[in-house]
C-alpha positions in Angstrom: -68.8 21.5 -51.8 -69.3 17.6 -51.7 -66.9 16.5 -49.9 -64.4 13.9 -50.7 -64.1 10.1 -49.9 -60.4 11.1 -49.4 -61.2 13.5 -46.3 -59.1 16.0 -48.0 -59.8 19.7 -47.7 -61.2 21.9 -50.5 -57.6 23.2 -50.5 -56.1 20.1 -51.2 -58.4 19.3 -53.7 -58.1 22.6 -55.6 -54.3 22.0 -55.5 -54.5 18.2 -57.2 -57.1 19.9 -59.8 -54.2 22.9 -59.9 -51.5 20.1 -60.8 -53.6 18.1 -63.0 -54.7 20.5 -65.0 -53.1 24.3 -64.5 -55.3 26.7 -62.4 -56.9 30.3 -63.1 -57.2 32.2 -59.9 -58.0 35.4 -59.9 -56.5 37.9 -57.2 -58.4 40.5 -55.7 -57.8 44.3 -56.5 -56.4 46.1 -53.5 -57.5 49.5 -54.1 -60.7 50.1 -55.1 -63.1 51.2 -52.0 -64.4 50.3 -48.9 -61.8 47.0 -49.1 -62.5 45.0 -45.9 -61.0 41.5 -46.2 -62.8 38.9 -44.2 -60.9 36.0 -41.9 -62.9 32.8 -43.6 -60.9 30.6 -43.0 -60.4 27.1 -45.3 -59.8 28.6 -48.0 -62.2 31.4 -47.8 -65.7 31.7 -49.9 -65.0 31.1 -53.6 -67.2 31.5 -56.9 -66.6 30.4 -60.7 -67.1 33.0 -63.2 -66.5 33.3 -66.5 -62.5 33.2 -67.5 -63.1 36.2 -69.4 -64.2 38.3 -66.8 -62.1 41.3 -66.0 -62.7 41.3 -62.4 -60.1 44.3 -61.7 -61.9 46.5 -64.4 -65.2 45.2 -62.7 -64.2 46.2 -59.2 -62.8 49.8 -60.5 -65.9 50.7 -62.1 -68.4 49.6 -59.5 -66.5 49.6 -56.4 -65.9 46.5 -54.4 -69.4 46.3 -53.0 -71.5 46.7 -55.9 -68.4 44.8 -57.9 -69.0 41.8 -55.6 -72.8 41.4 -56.0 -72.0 42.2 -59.7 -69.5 39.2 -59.7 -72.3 36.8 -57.5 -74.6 37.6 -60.6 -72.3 36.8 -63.5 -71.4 33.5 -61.3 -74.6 32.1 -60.6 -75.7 32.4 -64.4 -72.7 30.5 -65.5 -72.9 27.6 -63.1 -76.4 27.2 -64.0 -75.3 27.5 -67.7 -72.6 24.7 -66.7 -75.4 22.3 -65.1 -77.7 22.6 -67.5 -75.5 22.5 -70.5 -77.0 19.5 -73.4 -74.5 17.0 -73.8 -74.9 16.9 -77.5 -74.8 20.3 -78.0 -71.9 23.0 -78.3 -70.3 24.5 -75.0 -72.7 27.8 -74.4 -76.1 26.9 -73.2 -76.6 29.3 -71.0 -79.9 29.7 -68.9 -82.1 32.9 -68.0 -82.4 34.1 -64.7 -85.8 35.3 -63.5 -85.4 39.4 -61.9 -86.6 37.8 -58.5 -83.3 36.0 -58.7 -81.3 39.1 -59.8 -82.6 40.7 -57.3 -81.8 38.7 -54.3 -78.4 38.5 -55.8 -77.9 41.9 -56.5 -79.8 43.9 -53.4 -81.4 47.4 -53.7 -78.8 48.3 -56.8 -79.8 45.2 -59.0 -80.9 47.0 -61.5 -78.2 49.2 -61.9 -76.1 46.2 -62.2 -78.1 44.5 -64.8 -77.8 48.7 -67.1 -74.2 48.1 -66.3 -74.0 44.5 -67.5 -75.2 45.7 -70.4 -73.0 48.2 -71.2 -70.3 46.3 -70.9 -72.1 43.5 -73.0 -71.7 40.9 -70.8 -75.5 40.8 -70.3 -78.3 40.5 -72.6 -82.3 40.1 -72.4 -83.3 36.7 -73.2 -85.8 36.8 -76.4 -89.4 37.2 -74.9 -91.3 34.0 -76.0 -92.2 34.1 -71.8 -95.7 34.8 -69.8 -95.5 37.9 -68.7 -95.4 38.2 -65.0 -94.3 34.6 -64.7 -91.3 34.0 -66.7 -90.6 38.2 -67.3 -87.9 40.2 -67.4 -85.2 37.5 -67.6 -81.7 38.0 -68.5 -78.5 35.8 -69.6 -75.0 36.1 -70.4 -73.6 37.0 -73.7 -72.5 33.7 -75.6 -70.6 36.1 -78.2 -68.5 37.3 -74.8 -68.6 34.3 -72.8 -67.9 31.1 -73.4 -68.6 27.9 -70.6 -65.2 26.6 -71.8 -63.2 29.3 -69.6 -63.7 29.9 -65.8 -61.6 30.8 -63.1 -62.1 31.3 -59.3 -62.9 34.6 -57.0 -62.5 34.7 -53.6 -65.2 37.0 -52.0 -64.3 39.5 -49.6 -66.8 41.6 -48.4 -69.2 40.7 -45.5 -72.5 41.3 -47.6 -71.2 39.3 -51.0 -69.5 36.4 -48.2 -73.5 36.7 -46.6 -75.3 36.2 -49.8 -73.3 33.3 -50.9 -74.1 31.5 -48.0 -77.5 32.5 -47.9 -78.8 31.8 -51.5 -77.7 28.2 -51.5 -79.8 27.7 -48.4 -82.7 29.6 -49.6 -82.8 27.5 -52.8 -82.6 24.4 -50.9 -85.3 25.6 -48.1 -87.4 26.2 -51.4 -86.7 22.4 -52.9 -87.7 21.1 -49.5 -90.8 23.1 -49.1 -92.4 21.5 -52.0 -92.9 18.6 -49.7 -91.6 15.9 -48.1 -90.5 13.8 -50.6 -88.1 16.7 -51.8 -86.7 16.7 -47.9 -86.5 12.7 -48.2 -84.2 14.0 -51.9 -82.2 16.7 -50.3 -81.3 14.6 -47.2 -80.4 11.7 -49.5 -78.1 14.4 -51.8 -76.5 15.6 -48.2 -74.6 12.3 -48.0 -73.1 12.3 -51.5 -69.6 12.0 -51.8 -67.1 12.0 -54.7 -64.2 10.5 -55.6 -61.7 13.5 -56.9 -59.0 11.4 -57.2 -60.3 9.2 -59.7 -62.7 11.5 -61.4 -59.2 13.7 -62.1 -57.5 10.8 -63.6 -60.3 9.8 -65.9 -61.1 13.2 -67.1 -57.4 13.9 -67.5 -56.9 10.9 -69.6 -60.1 12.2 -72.2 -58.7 13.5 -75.6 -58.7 17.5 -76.1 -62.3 19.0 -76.7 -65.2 20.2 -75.8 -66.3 17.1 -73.6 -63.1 17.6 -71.7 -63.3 21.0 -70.7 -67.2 20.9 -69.5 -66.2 17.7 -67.3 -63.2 19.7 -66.0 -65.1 22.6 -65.2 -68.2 20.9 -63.4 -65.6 19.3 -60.9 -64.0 22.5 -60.2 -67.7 23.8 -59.5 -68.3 20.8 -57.0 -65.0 21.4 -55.2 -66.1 24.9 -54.6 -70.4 24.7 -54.4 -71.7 21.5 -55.0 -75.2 22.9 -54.3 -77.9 22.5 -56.7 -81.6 22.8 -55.9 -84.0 23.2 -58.7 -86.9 21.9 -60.4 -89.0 22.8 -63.3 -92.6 23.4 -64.7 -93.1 19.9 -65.6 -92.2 18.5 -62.0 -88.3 17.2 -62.5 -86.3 17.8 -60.2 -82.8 19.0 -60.9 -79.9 18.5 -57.9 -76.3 17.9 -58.3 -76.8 14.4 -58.8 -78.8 14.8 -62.2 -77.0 17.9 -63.4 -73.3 15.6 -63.8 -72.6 14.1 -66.8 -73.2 10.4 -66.8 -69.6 9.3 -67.2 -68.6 11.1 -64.1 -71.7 10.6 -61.9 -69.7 6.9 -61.7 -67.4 8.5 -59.1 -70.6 9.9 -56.7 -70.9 7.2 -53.2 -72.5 7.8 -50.3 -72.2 7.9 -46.7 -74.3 4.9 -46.6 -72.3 2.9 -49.2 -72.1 2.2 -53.0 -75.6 4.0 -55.3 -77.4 1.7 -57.6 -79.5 3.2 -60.3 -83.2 2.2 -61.1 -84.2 2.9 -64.6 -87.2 2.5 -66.6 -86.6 1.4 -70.1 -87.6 3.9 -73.1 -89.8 5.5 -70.5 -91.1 8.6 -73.6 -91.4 6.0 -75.7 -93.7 4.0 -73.3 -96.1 6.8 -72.4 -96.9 7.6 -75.8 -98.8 4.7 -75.9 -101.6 6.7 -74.4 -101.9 8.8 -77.5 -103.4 5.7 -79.4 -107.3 6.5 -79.8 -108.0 2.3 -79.3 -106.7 -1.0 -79.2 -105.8 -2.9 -81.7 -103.0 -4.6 -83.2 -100.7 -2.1 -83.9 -101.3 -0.7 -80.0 -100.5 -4.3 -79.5 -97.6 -4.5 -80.9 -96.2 -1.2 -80.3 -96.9 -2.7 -76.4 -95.2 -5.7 -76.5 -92.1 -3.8 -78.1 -92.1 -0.6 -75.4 -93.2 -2.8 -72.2 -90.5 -5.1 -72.7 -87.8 -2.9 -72.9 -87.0 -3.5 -76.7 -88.0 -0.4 -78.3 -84.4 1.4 -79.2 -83.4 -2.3 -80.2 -86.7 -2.7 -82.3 -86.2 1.2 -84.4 -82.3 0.0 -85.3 -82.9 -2.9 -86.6 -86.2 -1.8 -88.5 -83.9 1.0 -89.9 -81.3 -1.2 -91.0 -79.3 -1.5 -87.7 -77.8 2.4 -88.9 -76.0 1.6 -84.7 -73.5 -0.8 -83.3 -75.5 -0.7 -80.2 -73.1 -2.5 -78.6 -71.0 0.6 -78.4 -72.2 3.1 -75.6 -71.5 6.3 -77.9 -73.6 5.0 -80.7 -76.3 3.7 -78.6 -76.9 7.2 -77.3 -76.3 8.4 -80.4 -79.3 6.3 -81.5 -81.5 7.7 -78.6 -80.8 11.0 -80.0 -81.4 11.0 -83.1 -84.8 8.9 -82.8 -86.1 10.8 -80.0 -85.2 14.2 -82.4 -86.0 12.7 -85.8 -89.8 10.8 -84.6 -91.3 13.1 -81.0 -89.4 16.3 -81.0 -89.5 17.1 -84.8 -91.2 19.6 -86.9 -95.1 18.5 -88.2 -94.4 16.2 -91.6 -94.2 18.5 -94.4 -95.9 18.0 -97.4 -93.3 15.9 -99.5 -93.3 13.5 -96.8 -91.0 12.3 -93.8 -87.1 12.2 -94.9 -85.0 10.9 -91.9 -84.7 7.3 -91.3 -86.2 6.9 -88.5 -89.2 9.0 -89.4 -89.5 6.9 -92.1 -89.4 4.1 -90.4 -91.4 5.0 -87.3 -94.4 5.9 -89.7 -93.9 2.8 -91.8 -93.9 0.6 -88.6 -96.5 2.6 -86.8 -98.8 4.4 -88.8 -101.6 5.5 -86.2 -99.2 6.6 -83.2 -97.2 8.3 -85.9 -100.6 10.2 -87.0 -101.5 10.9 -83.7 -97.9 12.3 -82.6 -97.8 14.3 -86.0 -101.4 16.1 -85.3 -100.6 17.4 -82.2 -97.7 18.9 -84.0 -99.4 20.9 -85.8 -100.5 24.9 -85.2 -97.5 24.7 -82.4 -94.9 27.4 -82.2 -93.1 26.9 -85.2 -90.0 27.2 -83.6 -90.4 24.6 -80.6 -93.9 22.2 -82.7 -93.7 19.2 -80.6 -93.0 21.1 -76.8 -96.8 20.1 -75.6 -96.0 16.5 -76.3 -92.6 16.6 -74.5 -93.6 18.2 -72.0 -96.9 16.3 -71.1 -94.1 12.8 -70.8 -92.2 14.7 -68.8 -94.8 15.6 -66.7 -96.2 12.6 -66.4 -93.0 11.0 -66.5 -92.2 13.1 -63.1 -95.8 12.4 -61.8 -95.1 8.7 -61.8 -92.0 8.7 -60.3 -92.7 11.2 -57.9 -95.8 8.6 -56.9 -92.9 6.0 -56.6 -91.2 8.5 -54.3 -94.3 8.7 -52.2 -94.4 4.8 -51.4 -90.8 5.0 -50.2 -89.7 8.5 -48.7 -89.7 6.7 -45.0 -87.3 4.0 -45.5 -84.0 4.2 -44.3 -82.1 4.2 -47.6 -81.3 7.0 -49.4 -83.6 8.0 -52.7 -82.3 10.8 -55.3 -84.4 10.9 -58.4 -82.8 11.6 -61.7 -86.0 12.1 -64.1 -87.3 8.6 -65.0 -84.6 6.9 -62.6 -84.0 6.8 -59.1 -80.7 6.1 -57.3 -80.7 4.5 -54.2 -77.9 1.9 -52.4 -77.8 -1.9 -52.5 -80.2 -2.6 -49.7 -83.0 -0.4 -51.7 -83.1 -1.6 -54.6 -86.0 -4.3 -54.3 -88.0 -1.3 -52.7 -87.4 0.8 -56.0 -88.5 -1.5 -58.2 -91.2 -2.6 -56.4 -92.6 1.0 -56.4 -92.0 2.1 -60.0 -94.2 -0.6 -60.8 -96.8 -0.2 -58.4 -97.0 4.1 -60.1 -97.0 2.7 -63.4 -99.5 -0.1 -63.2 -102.2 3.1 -62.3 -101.6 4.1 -65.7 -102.2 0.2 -67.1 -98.2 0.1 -67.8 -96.1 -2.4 -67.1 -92.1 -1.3 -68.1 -89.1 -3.3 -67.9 -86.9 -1.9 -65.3 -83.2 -2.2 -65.4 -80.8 -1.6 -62.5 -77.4 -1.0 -62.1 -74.1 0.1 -60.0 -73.7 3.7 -60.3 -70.8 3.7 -58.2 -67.3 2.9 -59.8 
């Protein structure tokens, strides 16, 4: 749980969040076997699962045990689903979980709980575009059972299930650290979070009825109850509570140390794809003088006819979006020519980066063309910062990286910016850097 700048207890909390918004808890079955309650104290030990769950039927057919660890599986593939879920897509994005994980989760019997999973069709096999021994055997939930719009609470209550709960938050987080000790510099830094419920209620309570509403409603349920995130991926980002929060709530995140202040590098993508030009020349020049100075989403609306009121948040990520999807992370152009707006205007401004992002498009999986070029910015885009990490991970601040950005309190500042610029001047780039209060 991160705690609360109130100094309120997860019970307290649960019943505001109850009030505000009407609660699902789910009561434990009485009967079926080998029942032992535990004495936890403070509410006891609680997961989030899927509303429609039937826990009683679950607990009847594999006994309270097996039920449990059952239950511990179903939970930890919905919060990651939660965490991960794309803020411009629909609510159901849910992620695979590699067997090593199952396993851990699910003890001797996993397997048997992943037949019986899908029997009951709450689990499927993920579609097997993975390297075999690497990324094998994964599994997810069902989307055409589930949904991440419905959860509800479980309180464990069994020693073994109570054990693992406690234990596989640690274990992830002993693995973050043991990357190195920039991570432990991240995960100390992430220990000192705090949040403001109170206001983060209010503000999501006050959104209109949808989609966005329920996934900001259920992600602060989930911190109440495991605020414990510890992850990174094959490119080299890291992934903690911090990042995984929407934007508009990550507002109401402090620290023990005081207020967080964000450090952000401008259009970083669009800034490391100057690499890809074969020379210099005037268009590299140009396209420099654009990226570098922090101009370059400013530059593609008004080449495209200013499609953005850019002085509206919504449509300024909006923009993002669609030029990021439209220009880097589209298909290879098609024979008729480019279509979308900003294609046509990122080739018409840019001819030579444009060739050069559109041939290493091509002979890609048809279904993913440009994931090479994403995910050689995001490694380097993780290298860099992670470099920037290096030259600070002894000062006394705290330093949680969010991707291109790294969050810090008022006093480091100066420190952050100073080292962002120090990583990217080794690769001959100098990016406007823009800072700001995280902290409402």
């Amino acid at each position: 749980m991160i705690p609360s700048i109130q100094n309120k207890s997860r019970d307290q909390l649960a019943a505001e969040f109850d009030a505000v918004f009407g609660g699902l808890i789910s009561t434990p079955a009485k009967k079926p076997t080998t029942y032992r309650r535990i004495g936890t104290g403070g509410g006891g030990v609680w997961i989030i699962i899927p509303g429609e769950v039937k826990i009683t039927q679950v607990l009847a057919n594999l006994r309270r045990p097996l039920g449990e660890r059952y239950l511990l599986i179903l939970s930890n593939l919905y919060v990651r689903g939660l965490y991960r879920k794309k803020t411009t897509k629909k609510l159901g994005n849910y992620l695979p979980m590699h067997r090593d994980i199952l396993r851990t989760l699910g003890g001797e019997n996993y397997f048997k709980l992943i037949e019986y999973g899908q029997s009951v069709r709450h689990l499927i096999k993920s579609p097997q575009n993975y390297i075999e021994g690497v990324q094998a055997n994964k599994y997810m939930l069902n989307r055409k059972g589930f949904s991440l719009k419905t959860q509800q609470r479980y309180e464990l209550t069994t020693k073994a299930a109570i054990r693992i709960r406690s234990s596989d938050a640690d274990d992830r987080k002993a693995e973050f650290v043991s990357k190195g000790s920039v991570y432990q510099k991240i995960a100390d830094s992430v220990d000192g979070l705090e949040f403001d419920y109170d206001k983060a209620l209010k503000y999501v309570s006050s959104l209109p009825n949808g989609d966005q509403k329920i996934h900001r409603k259920n992600i602060i349920e989930q911190l109440m109850f495991d605020g414990a995130i510890w992850s990174h991926d094959g490119q080299g980002r890291n992934y903690t509570v911090m990042v995984n929060v929407p934007r508009d709530i990550r507002r109401y995140f402090t620290h023990s140390a005081g207020p967080l202040y964000l450090v952000d590098v401008s259009s970083c993508h669009a800034l490391l794809h100057l690499h890809l030009y074969p020379s210099q020349g005037s268009e590299e020049k140009k396209y420099r003088n654009i990226v570098e100075n922090g101009r370059f989403w400013t530059f593609m609306n008004d080449a495209a006819g200013k499609p953005f009121n850019l002085s509206v948040p919504d449509e300024k990520e909006q923009l993002k979006t669609t030029v990021m999807a439209d220009i880097f992370y589209s298909h290879a152009e098609p024979k008729g020519g480019v279509k979308k707006l900003f294609a046509v205007t990122f080739k018409r401004e840019f001819p030579i980066l444009w060739e050069q992002v559109d041939d290493r498009k091509r002979g890609q999986r048809k279904d993913k063309p440009s994931a090479p070029i994403s995910k050689a910015m995001m490694t380097t885009e993780s290298e860099v910062v992670h470099e920037a990490m290096n030259l600070l991970q002894n000062k006394p601040y705290p330093l949680i990286t969010i991707h291109d950005s790294i969050v810090t309190t008022k006093n480091g500042v100066a420190d952050v910016r100073q080292a962002l610029q120090q990583a990217f001047a080794q690769l001959n780039l100098n990016p406007t850097l823009r800072e700001e209060l995280l902290t409402a």
